[in-house]
PDB file of N, CA, C and O in Angstrom:
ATOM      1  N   UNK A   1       4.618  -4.021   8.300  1.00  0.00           N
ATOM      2  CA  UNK A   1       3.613  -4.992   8.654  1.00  0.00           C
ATOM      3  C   UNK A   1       2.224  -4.421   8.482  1.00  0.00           C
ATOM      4  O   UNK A   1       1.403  -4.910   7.705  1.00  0.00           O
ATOM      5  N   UNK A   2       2.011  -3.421   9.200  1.00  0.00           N
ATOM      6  CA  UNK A   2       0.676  -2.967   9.082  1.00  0.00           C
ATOM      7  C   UNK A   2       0.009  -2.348   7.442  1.00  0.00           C
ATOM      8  O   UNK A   2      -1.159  -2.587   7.133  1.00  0.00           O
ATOM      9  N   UNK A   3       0.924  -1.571   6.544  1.00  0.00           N
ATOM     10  CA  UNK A   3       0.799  -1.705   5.822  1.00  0.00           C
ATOM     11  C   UNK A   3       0.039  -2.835   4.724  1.00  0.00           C
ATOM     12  O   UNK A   3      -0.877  -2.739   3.907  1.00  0.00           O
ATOM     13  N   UNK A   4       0.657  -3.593   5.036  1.00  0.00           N
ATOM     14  CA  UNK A   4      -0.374  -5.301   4.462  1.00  0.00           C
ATOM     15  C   UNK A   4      -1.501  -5.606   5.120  1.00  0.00           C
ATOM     16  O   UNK A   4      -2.659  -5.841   4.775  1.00  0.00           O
ATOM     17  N   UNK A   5      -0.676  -5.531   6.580  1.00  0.00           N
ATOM     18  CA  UNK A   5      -1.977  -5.976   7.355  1.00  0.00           C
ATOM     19  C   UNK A   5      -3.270  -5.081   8.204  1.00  0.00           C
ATOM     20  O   UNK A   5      -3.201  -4.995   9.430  1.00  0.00           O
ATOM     21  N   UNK A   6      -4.069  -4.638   7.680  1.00  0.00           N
ATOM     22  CA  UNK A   6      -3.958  -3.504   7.510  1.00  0.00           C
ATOM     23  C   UNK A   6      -5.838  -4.107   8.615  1.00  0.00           C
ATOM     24  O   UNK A   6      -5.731  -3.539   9.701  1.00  0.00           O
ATOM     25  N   UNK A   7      -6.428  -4.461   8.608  1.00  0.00           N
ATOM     26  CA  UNK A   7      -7.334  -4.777   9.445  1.00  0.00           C
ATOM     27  C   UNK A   7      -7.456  -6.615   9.010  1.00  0.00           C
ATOM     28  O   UNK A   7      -7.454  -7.186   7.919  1.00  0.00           O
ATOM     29  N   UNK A   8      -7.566  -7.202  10.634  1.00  0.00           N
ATOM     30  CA  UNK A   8      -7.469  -8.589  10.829  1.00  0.00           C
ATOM     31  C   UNK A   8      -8.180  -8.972  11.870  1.00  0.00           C
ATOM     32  O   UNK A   8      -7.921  -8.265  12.844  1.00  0.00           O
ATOM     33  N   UNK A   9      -8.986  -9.807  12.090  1.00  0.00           N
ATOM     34  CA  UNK A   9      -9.268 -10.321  13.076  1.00  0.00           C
ATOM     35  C   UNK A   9      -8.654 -12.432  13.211  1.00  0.00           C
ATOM     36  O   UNK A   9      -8.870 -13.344  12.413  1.00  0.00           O
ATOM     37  N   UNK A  10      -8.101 -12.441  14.194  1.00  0.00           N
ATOM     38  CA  UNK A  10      -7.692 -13.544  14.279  1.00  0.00           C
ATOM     39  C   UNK A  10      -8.467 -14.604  15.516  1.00  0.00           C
ATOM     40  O   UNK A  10      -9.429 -14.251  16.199  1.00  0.00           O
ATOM     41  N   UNK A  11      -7.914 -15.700  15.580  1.00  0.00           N
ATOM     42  CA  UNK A  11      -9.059 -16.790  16.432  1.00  0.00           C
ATOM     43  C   UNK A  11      -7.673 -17.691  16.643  1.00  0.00           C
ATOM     44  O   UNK A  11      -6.786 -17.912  15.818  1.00  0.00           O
ATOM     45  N   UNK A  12      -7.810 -18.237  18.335  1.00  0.00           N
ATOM     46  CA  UNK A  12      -6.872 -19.343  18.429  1.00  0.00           C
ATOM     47  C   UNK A  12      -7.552 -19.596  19.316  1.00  0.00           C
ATOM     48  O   UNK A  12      -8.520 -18.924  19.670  1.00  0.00           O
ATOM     49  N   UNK A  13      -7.139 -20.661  19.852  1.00  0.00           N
ATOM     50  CA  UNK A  13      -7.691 -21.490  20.602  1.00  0.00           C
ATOM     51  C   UNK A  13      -8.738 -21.879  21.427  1.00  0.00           C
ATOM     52  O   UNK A  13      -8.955 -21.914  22.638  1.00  0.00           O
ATOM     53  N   UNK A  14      -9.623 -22.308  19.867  1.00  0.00           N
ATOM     54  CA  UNK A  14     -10.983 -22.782  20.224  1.00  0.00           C
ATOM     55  C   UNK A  14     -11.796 -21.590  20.003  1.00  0.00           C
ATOM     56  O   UNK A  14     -13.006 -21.799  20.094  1.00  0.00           O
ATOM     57  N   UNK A  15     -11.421 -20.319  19.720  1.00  0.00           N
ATOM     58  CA  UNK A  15     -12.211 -18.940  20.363  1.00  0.00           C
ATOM     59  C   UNK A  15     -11.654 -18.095  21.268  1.00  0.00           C
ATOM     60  O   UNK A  15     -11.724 -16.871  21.376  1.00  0.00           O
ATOM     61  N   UNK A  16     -10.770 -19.398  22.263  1.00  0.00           N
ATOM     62  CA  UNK A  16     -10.341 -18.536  23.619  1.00  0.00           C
ATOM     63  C   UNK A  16      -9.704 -17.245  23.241  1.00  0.00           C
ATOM     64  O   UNK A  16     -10.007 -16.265  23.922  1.00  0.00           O
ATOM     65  N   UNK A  17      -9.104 -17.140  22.535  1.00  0.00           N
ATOM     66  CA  UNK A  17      -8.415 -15.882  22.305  1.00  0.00           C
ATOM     67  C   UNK A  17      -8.655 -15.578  20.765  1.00  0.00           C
ATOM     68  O   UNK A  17      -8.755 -16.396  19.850  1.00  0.00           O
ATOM     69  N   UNK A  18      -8.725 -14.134  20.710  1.00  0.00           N
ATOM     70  CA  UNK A  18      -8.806 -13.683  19.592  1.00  0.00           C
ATOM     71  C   UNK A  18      -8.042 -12.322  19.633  1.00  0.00           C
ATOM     72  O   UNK A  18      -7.705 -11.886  20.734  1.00  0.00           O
ATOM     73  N   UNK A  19      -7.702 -11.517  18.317  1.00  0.00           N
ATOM     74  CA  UNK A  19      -6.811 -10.924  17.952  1.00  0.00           C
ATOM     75  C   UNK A  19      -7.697 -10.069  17.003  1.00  0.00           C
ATOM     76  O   UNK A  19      -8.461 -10.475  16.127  1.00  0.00           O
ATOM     77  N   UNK A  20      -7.474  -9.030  17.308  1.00  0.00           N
ATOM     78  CA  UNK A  20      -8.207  -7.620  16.647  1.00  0.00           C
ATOM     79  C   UNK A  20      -7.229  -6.397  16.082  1.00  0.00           C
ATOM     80  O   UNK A  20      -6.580  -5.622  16.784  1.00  0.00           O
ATOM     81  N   UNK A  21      -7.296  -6.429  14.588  1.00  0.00           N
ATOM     82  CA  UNK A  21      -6.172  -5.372  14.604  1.00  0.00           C
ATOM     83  C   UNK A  21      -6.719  -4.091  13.438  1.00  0.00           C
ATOM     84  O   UNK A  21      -7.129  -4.319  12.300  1.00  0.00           O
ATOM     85  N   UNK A  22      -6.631  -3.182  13.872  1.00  0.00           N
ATOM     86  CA  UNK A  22      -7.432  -2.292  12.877  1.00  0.00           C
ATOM     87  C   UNK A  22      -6.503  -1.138  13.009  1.00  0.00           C
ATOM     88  O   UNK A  22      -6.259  -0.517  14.043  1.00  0.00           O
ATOM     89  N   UNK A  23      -5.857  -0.867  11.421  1.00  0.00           N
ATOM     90  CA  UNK A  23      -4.430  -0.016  11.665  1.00  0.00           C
ATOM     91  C   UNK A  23      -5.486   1.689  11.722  1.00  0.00           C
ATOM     92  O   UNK A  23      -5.352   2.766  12.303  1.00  0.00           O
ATOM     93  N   UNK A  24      -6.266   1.224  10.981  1.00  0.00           N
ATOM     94  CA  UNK A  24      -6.653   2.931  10.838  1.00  0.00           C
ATOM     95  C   UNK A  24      -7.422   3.752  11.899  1.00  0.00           C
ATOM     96  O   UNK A  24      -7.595   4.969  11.964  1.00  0.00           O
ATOM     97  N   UNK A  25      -7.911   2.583  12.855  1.00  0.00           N
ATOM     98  CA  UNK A  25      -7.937   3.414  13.902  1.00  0.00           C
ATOM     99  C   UNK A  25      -6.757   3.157  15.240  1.00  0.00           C
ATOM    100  O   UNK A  25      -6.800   3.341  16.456  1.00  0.00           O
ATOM    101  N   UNK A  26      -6.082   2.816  14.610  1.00  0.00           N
ATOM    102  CA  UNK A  26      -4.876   2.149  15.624  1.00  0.00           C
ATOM    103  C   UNK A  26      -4.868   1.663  17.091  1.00  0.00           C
ATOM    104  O   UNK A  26      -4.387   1.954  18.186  1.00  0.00           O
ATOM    105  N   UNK A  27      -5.728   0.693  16.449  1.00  0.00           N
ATOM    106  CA  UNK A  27      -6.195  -0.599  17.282  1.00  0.00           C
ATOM    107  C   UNK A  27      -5.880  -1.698  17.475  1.00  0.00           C
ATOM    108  O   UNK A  27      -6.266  -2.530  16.654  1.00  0.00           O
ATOM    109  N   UNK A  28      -5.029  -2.163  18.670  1.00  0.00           N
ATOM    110  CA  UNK A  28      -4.749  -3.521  17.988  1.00  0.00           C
ATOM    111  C   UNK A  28      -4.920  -4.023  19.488  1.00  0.00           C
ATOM    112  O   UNK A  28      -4.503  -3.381  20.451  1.00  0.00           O
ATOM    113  N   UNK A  29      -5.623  -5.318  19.581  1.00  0.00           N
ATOM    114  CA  UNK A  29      -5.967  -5.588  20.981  1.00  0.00           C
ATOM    115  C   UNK A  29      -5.924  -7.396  20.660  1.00  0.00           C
ATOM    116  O   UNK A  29      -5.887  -8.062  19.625  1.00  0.00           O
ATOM    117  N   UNK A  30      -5.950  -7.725  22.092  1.00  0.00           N
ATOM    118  CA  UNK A  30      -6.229  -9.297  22.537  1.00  0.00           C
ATOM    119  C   UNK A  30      -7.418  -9.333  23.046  1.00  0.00           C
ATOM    120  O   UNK A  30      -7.771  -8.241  23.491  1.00  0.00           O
ATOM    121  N   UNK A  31      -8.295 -10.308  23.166  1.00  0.00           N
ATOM    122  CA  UNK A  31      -9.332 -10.692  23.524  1.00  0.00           C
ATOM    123  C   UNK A  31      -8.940 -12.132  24.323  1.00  0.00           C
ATOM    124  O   UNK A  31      -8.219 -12.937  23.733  1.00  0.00           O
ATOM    125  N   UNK A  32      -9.224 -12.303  25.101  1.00  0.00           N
ATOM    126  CA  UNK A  32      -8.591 -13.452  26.089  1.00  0.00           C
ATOM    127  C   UNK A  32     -10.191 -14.106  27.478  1.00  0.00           C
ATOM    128  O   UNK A  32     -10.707 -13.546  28.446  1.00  0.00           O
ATOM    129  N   UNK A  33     -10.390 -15.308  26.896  1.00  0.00           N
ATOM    130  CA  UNK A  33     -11.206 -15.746  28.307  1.00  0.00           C
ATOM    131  C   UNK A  33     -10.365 -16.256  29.558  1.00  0.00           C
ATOM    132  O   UNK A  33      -9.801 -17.346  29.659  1.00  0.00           O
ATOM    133  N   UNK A  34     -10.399 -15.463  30.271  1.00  0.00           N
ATOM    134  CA  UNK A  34      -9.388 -15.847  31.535  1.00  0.00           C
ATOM    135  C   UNK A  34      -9.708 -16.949  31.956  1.00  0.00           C
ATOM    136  O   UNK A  34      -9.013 -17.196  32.941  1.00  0.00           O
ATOM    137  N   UNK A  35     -10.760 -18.177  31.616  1.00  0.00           N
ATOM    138  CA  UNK A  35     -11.273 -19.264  32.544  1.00  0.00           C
ATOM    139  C   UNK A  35     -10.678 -20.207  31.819  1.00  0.00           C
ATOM    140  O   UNK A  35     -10.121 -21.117  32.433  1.00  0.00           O
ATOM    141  N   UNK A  36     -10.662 -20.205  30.350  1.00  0.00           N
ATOM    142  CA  UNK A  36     -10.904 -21.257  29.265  1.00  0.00           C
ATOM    143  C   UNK A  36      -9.298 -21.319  28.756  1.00  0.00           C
ATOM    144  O   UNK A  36      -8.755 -22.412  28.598  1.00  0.00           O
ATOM    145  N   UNK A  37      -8.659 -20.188  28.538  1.00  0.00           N
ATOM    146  CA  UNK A  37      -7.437 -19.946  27.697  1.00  0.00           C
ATOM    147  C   UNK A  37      -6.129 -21.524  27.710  1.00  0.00           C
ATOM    148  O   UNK A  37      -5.770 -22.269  28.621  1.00  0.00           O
ATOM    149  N   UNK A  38      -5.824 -21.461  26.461  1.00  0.00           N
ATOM    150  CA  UNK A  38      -4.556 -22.067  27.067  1.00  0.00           C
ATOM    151  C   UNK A  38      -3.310 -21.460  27.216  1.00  0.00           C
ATOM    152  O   UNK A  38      -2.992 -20.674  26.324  1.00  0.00           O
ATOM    153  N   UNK A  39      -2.516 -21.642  28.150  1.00  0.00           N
ATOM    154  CA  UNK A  39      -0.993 -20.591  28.323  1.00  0.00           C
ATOM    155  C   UNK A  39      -0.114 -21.222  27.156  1.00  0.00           C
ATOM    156  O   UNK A  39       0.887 -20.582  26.831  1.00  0.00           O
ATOM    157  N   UNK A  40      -0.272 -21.908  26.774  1.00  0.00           N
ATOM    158  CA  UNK A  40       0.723 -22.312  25.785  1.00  0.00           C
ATOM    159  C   UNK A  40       0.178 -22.147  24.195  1.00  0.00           C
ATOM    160  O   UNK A  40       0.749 -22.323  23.119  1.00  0.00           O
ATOM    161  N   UNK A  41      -1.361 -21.676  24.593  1.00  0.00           N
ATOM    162  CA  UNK A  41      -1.726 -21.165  22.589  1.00  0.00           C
ATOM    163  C   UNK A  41      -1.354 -19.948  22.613  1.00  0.00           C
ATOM    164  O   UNK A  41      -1.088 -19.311  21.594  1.00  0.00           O
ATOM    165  N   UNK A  42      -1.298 -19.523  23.711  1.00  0.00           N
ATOM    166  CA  UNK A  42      -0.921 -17.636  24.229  1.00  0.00           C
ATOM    167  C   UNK A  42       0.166 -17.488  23.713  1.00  0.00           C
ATOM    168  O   UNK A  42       0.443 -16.782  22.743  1.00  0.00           O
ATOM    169  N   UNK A  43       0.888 -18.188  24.375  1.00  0.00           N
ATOM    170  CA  UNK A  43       2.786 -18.443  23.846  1.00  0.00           C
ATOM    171  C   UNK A  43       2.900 -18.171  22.987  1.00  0.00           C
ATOM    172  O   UNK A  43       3.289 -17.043  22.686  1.00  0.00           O
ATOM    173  N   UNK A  44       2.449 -19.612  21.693  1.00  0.00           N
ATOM    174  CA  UNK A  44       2.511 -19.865  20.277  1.00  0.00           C
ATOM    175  C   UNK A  44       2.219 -18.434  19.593  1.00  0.00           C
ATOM    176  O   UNK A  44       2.992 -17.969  18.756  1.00  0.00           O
ATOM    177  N   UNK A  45       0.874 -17.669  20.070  1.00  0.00           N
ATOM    178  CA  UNK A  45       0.224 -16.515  19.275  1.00  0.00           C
ATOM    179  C   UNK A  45       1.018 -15.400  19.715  1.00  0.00           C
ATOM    180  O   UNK A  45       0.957 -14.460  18.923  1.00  0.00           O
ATOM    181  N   UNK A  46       1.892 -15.159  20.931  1.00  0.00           N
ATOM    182  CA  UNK A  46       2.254 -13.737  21.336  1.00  0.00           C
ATOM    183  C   UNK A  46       3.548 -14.118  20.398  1.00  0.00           C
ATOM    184  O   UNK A  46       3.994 -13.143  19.792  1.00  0.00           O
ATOM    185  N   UNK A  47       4.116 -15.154  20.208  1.00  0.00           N
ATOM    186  CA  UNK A  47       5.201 -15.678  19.061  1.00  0.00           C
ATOM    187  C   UNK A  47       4.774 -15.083  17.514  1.00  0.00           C
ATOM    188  O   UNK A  47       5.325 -14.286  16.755  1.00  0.00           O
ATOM    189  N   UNK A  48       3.896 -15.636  17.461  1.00  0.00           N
ATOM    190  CA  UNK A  48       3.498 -15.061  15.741  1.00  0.00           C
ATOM    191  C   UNK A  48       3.136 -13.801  15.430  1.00  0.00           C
ATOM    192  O   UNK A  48       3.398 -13.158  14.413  1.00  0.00           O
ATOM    193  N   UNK A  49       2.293 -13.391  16.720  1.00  0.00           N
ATOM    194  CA  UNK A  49       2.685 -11.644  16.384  1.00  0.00           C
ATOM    195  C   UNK A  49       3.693 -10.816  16.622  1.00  0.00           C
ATOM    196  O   UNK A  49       3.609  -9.641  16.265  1.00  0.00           O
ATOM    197  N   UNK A  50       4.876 -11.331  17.305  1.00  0.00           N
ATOM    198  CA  UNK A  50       6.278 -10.703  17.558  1.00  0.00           C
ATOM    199  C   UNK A  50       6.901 -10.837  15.855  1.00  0.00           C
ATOM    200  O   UNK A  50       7.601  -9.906  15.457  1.00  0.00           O
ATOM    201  N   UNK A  51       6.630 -11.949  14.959  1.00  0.00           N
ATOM    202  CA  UNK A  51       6.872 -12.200  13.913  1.00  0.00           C
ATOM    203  C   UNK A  51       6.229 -11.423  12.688  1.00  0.00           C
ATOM    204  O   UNK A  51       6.679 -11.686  11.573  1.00  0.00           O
ATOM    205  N   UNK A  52       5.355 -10.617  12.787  1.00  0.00           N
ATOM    206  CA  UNK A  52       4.329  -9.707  11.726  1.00  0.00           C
ATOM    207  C   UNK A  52       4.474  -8.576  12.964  1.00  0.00           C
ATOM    208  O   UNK A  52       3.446  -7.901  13.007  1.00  0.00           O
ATOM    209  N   UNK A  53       5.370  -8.211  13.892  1.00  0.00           N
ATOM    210  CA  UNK A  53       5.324  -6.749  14.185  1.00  0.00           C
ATOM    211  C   UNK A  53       4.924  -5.974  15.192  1.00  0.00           C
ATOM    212  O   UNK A  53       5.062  -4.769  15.407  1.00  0.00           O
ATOM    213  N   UNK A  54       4.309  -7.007  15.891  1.00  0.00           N
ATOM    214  CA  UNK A  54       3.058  -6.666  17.135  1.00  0.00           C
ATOM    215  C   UNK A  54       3.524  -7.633  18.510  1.00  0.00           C
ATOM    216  O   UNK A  54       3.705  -8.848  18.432  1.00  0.00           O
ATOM    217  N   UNK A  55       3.681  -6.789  19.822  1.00  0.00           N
ATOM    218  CA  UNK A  55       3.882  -7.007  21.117  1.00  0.00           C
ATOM    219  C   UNK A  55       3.262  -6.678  22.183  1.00  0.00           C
ATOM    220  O   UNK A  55       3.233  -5.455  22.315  1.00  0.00           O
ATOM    221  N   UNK A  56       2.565  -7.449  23.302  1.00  0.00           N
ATOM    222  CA  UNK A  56       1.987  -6.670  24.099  1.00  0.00           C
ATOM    223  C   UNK A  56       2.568  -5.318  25.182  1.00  0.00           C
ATOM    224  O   UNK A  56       3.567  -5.208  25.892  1.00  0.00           O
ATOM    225  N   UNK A  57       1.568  -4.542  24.934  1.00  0.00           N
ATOM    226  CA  UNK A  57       2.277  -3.185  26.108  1.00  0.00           C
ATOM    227  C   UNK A  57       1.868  -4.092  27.328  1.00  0.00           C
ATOM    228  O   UNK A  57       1.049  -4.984  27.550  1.00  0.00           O
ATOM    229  N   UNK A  58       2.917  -3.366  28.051  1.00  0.00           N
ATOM    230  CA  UNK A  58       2.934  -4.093  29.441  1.00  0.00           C
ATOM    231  C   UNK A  58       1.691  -3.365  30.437  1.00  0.00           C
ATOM    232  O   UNK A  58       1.430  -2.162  30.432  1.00  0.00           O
ATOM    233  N   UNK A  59       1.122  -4.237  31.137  1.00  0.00           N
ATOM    234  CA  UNK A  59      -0.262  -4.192  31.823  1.00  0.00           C
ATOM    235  C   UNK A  59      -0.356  -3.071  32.528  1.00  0.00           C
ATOM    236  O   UNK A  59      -1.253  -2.229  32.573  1.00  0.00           O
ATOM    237  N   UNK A  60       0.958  -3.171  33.231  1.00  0.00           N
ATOM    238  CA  UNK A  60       1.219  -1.909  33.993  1.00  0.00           C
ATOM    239  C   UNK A  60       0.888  -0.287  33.449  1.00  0.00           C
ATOM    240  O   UNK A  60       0.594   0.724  34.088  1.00  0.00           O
ATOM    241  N   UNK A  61       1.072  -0.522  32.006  1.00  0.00           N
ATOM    242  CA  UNK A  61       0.527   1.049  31.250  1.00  0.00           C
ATOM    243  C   UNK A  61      -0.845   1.678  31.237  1.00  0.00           C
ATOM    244  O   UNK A  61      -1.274   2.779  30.893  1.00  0.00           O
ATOM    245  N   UNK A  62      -1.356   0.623  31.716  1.00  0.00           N
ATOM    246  CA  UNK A  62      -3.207   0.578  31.506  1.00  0.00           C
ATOM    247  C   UNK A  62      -3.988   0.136  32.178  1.00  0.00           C
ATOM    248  O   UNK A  62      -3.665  -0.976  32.596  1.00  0.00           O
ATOM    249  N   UNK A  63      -5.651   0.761  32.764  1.00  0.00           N
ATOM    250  CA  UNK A  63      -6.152  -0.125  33.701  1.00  0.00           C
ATOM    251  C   UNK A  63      -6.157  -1.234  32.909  1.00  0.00           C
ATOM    252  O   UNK A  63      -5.598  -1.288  31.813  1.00  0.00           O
ATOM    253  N   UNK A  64      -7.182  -2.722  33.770  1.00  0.00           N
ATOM    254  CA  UNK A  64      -7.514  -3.539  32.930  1.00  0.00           C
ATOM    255  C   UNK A  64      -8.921  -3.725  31.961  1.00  0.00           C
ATOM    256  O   UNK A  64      -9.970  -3.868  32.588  1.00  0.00           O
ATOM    257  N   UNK A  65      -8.938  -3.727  31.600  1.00  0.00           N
ATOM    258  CA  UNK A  65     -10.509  -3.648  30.686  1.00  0.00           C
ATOM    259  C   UNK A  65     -11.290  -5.598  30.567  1.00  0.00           C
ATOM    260  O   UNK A  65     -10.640  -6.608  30.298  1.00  0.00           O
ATOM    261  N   UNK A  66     -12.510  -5.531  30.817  1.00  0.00           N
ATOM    262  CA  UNK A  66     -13.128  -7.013  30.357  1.00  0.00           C
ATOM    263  C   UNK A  66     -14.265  -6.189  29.280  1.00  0.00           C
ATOM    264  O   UNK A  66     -14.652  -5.020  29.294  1.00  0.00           O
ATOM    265  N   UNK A  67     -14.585  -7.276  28.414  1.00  0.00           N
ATOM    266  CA  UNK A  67     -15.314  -7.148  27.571  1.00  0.00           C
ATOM    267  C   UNK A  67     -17.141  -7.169  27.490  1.00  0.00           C
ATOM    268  O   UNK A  67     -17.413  -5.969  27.454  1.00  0.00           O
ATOM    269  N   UNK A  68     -18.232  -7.810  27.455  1.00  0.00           N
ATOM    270  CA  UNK A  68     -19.056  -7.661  27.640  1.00  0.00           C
ATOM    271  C   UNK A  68     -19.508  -8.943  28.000  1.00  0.00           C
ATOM    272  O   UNK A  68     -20.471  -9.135  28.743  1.00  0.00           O
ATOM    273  N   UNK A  69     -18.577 -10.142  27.295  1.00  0.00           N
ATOM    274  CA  UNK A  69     -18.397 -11.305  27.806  1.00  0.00           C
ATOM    275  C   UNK A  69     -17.536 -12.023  28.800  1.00  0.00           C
ATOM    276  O   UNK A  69     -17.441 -13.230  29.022  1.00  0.00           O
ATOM    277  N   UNK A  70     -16.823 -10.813  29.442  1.00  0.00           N
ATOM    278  CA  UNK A  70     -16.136 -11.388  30.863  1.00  0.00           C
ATOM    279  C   UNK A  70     -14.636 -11.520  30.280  1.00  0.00           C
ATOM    280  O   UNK A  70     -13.814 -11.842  31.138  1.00  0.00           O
ATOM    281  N   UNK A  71     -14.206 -11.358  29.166  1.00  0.00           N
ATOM    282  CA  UNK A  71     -12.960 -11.990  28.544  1.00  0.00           C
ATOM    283  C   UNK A  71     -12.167 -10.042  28.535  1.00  0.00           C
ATOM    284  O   UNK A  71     -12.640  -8.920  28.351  1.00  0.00           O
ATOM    285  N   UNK A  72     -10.650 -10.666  28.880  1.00  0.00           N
ATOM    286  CA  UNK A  72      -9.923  -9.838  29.180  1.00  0.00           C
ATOM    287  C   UNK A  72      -9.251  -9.114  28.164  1.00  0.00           C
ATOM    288  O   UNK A  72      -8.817  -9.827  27.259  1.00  0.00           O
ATOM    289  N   UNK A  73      -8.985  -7.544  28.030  1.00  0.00           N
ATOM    290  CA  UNK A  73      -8.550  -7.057  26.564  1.00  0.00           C
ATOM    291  C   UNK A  73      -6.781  -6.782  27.219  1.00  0.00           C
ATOM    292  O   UNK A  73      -6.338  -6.451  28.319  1.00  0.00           O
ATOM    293  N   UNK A  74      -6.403  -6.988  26.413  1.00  0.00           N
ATOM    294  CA  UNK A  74      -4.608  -6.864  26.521  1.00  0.00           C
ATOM    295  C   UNK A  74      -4.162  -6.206  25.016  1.00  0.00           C
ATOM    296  O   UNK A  74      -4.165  -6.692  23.885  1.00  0.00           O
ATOM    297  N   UNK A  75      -3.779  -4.871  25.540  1.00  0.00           N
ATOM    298  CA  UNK A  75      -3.549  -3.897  23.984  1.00  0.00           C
ATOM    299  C   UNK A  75      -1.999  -4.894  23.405  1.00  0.00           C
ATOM    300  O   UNK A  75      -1.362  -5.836  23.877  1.00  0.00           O
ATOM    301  N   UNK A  76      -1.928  -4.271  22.487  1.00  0.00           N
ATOM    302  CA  UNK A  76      -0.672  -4.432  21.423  1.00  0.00           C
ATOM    303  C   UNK A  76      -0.386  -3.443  20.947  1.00  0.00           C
ATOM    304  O   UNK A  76      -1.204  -2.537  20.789  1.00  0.00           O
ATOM    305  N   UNK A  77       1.369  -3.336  20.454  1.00  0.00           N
ATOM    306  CA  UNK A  77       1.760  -2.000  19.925  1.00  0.00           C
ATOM    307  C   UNK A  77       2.886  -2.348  19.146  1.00  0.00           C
ATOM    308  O   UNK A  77       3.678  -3.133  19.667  1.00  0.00           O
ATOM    309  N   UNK A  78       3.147  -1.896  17.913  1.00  0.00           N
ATOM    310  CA  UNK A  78       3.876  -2.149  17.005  1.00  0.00           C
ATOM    311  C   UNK A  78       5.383  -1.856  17.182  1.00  0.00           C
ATOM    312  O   UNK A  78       5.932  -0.907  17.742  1.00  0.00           O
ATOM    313  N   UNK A  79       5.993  -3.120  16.439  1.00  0.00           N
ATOM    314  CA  UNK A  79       7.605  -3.245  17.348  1.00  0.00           C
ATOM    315  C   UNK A  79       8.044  -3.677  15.915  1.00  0.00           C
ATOM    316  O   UNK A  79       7.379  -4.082  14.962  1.00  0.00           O
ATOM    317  N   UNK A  80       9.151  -3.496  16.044  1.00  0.00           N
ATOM    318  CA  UNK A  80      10.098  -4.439  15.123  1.00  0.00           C
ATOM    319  C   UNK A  80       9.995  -6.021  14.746  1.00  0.00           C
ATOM    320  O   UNK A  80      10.360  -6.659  15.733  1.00  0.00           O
ATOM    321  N   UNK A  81       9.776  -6.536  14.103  1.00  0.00           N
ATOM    322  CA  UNK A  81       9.343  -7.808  13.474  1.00  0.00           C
ATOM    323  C   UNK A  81      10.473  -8.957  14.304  1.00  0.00           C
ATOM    324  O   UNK A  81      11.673  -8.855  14.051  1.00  0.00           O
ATOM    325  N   UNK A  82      10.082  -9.805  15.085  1.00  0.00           N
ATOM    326  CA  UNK A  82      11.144 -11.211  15.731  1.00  0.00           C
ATOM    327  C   UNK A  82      11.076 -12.196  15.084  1.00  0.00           C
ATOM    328  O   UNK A  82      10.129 -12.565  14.390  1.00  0.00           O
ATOM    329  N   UNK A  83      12.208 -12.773  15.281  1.00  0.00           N
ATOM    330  CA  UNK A  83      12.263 -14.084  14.558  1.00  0.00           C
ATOM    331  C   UNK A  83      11.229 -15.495  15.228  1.00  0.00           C
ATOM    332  O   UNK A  83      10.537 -15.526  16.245  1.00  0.00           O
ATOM    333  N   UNK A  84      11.427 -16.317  14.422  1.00  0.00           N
ATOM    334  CA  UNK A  84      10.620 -17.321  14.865  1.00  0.00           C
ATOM    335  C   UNK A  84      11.141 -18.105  16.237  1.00  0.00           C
ATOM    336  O   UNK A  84      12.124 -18.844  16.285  1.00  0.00           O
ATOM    337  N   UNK A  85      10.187 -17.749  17.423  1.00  0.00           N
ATOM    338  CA  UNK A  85      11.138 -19.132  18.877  1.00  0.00           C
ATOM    339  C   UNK A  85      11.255 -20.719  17.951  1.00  0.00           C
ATOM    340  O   UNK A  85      11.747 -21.712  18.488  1.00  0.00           O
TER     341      UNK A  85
END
């Protein structure tokens, strides 16, 4: 996956969330407005990146981080590619 995809920035819903992936510094993060988000574009998107390779580490591994705009970062870490829900 990363191979191809090799730096991306992605956008769903509305802005609310966005998707940052930069293999060469092995970066790959969520960007999330905790006020605005929808739980079900979350769904759809934590779906499509289980599908190209990418899963969130669980929260518990890490403090939490906000951004400069109040919006919440949730890392990602490369997994085995899932099928489509």
């Amino acid at each position: 996956m990363i191979g191809v995809l090799e730096r991306a920035a992605l956008v769903a819903d509305s802005g609310n969330i966005s998707v940052h992936i930069d293999a060469d510094a092995e970066d790959y993060h969520i960007l999330v407005n905790p006020l605005a988000y929808q739980p079900s574009e979350m769904k759809k998107l934590l779906n499509f990146l289980g599908q190209i390779g990418l899963e969130l580490i669980d929260e518990d591994e890490y403090e939490q981080e906000f951004d400069e705009d109040g919006n919440v970062r949730y890392y990602l870490a490369m997994c085995d590619p899932k099928a489509a829900e």
